[in-house]
TORDRENGU-532767 format. One line per field, with one value per residue: residue number from 1; residue in three letters; x, y, z of N, C-alpha, C in turn. Coordinates in steps of 0.2 Angstrom, whole numbers, plus 5000, padded with zeros to 4 digits. Example, Ala and Ser with C-alpha at 12.3 -4.5 7.8 and 13.67 -1.06 7.14 Angstrom:
2
resi: [1,2] $
resn: [ala,ser] $
nu: [5066,5064] $
nv: [4972,4989] $
nw: [5039,5035] $
cau: [5062,5068] $
cav: [4978,4995] $
caw: [5039,5036] $
cu: [5066,5064] $
cv: [4984,5000] $
cw: [5039,5039] $
END
This chain:
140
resi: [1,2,3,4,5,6,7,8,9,10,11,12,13,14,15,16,17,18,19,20,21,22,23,24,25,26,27,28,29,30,31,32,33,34,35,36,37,38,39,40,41,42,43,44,45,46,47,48,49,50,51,52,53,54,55,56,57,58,59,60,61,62,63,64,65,66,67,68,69,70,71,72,73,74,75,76,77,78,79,80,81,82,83,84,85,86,87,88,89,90,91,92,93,94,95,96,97,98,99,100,101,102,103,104,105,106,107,108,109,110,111,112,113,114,115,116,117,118,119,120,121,122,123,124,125,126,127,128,129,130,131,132,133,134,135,136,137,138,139,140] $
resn: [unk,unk,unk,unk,unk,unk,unk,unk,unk,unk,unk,unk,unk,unk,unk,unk,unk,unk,unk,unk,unk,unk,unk,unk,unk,unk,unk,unk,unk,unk,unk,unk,unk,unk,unk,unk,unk,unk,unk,unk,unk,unk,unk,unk,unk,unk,unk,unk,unk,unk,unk,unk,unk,unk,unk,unk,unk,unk,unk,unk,unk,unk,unk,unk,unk,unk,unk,unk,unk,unk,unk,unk,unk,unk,unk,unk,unk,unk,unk,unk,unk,unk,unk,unk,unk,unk,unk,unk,unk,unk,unk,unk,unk,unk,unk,unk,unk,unk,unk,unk,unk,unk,unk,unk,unk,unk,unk,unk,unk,unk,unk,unk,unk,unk,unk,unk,unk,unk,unk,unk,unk,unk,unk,unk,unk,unk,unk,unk,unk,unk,unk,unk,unk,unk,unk,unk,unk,unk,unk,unk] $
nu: [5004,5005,5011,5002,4998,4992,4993,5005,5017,5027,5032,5045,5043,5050,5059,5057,5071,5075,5070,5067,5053,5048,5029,5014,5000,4984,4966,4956,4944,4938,4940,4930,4926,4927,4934,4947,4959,4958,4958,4968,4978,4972,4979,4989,4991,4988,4998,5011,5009,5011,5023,5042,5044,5050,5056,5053,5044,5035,5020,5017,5007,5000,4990,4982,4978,4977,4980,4983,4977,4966,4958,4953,4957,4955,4970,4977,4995,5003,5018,5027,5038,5053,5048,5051,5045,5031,5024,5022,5015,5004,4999,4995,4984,4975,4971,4966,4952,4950,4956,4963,4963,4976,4991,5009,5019,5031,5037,5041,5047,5047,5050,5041,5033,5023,5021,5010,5013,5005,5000,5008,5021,5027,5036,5030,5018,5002,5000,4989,4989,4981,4966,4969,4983,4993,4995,4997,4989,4985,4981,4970] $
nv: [4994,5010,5025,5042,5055,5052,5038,5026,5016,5010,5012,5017,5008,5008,4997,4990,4984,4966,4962,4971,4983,5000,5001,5005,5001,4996,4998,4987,4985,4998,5005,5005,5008,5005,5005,5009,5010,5020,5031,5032,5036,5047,5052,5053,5061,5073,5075,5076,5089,5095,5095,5096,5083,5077,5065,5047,5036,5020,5012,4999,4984,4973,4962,4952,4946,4951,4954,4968,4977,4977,4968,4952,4957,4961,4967,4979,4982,4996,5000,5014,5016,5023,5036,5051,5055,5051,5041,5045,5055,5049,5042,5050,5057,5046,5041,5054,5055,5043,5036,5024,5019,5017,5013,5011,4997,4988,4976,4962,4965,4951,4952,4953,4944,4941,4954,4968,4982,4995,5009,5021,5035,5048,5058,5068,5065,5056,5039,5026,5007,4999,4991,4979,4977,4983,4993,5012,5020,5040,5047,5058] $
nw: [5000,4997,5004,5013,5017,5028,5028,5036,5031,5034,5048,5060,5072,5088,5098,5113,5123,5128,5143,5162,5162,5167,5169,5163,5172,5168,5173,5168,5173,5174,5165,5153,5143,5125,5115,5122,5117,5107,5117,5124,5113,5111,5123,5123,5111,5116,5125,5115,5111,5121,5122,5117,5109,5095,5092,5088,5094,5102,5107,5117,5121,5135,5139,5155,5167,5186,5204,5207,5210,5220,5219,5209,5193,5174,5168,5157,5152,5147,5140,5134,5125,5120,5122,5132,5149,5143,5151,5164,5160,5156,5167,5176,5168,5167,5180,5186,5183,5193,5208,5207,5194,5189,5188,5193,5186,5187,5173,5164,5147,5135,5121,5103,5105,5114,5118,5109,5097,5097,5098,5090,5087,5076,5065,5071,5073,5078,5078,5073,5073,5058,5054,5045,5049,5041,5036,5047,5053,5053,5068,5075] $
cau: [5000,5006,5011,5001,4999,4985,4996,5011,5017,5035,5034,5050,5043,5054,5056,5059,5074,5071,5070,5059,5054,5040,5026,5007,4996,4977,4963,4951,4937,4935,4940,4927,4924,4928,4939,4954,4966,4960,4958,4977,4979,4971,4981,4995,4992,4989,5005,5012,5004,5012,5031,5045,5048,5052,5057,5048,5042,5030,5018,5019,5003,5000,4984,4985,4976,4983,4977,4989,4970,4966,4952,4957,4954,4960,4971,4982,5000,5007,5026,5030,5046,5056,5044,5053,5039,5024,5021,5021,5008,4997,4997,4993,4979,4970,4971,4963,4944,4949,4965,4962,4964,4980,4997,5016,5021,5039,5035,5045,5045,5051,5049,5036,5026,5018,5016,5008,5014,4997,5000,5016,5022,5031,5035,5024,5009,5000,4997,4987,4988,4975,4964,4972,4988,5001,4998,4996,4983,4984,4974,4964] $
cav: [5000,5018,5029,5046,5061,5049,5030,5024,5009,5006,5015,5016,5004,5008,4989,4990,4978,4961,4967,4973,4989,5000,5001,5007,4996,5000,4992,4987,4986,5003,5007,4998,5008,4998,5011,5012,5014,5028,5035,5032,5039,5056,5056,5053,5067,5079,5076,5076,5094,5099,5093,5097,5077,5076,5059,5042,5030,5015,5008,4991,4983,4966,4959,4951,4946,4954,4957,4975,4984,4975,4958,4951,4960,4962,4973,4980,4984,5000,5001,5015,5017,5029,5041,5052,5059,5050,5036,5050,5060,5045,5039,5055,5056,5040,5042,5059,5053,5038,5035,5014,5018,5016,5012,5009,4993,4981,4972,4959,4963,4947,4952,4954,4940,4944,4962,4970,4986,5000,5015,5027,5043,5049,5062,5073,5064,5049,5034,5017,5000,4999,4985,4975,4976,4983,4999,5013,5026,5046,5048,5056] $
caw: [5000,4993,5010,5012,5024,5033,5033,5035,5028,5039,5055,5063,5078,5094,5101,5120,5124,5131,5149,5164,5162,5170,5163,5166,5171,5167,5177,5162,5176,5175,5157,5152,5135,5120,5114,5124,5113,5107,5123,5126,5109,5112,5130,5118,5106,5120,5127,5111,5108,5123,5121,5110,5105,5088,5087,5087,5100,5103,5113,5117,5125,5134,5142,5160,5174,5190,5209,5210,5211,5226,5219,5203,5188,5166,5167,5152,5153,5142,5140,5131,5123,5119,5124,5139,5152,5143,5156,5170,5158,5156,5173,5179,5165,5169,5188,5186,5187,5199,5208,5209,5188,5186,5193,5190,5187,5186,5169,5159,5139,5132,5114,5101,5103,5118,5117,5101,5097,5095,5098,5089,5086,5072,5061,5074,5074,5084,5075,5075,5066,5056,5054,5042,5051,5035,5039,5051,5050,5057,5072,5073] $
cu: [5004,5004,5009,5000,4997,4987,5003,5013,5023,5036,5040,5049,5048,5053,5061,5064,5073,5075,5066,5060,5048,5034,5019,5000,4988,4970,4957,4945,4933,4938,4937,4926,4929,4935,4944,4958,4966,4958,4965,4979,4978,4975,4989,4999,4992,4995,5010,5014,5010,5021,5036,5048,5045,5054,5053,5048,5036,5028,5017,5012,5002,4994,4984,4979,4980,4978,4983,4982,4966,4961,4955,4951,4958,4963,4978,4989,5004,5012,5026,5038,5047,5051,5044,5046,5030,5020,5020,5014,5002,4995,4993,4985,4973,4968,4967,4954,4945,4956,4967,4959,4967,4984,5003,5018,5028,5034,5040,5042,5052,5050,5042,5031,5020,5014,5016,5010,5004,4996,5009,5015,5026,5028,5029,5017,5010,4996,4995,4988,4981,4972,4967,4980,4994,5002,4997,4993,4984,4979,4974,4962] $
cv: [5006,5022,5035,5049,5056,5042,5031,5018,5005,5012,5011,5014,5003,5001,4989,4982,4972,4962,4967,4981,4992,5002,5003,5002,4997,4994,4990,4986,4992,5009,5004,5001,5004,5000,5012,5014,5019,5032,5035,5037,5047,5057,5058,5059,5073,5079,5078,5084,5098,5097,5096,5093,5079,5069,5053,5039,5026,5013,5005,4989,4976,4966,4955,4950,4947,4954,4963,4978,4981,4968,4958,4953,4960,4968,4975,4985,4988,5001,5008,5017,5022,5037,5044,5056,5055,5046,5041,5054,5055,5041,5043,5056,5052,5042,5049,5058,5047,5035,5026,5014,5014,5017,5009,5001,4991,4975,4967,4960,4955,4945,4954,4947,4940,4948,4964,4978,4992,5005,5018,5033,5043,5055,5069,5074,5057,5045,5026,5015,5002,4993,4978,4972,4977,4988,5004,5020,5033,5046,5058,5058] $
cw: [5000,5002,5009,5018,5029,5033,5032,5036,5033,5045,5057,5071,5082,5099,5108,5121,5129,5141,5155,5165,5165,5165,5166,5167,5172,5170,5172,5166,5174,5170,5154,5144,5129,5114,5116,5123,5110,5110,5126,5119,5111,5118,5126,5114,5111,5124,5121,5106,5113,5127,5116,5108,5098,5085,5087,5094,5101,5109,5113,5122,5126,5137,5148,5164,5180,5197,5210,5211,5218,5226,5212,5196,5183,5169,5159,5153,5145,5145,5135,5130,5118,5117,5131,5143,5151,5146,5163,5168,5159,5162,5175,5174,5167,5176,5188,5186,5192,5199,5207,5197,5182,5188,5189,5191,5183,5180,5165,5151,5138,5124,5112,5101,5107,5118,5109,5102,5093,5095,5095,5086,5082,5068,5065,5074,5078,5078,5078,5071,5064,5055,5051,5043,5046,5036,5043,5050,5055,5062,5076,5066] $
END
């Protein structure tokens, strides 16, 4: 597919080294809309908006059952990588209508087979995969 303003065909996907790093862990109880990712997106872009990065960075996401919220709940783990301050901005985001939102955790990335990459930045915008998984569409 022919890359334009609004895809891109070969993002420069930032791949977190195999590692533990921290990561944000979202309590999918009480993000229940179906949507998320682009509710990470737009927390994304609003960071994004109000930074002076320029260069690239991904988000890495994995799915998980956890008690860190206090009874067992899904909860989903965002890594971003090579995106300085954005795990502080998005903590701070989520946690802002309810503090039992969202919390710092100690994660092992051990590659991509686990985690999928879904959210990136490039070129000074925020992008998602798009359905079909080849390329990656301007958000919004």
């Amino acid at each position: 597919m022919k890359q334009s303003q609004d895809t891109l065909a070969s993002p420069g996907l930032r791949r977190p080294a195999v590692a533990v790093h921290p990561a944000v862990q979202i309590n999918m109880n009480l993000l229940t809309n179906e949507k998320w990712i682009e509710i990470i997106a737009e927390i994304v872009g609003a960071w994004l908006m109000n930074s002076e990065f320029e260069e690239t960075g991904t988000l890495w996401s994995i799915t998980q059952k956890t008690v860190d919220f206090g009874k067992p709940v899904l909860a989903e783990f965002v890594l971003p990588n090579g995106l300085p301050g954005l795990g502080e901005y998005l903590l701070t985001k989520l946690k802002d209508g309810d503090g039992n939102a969202a919390m710092w955790s100690s994660i092992f990335f051990l590659g991509q087979e686990a985690w999928r990459p879904f959210c990136h930045v490039e070129q000074g915008k925020v992008w998602l995969e798009a359905e079909d998984r080849i390329v990656w569409k301007a958000f919004p």
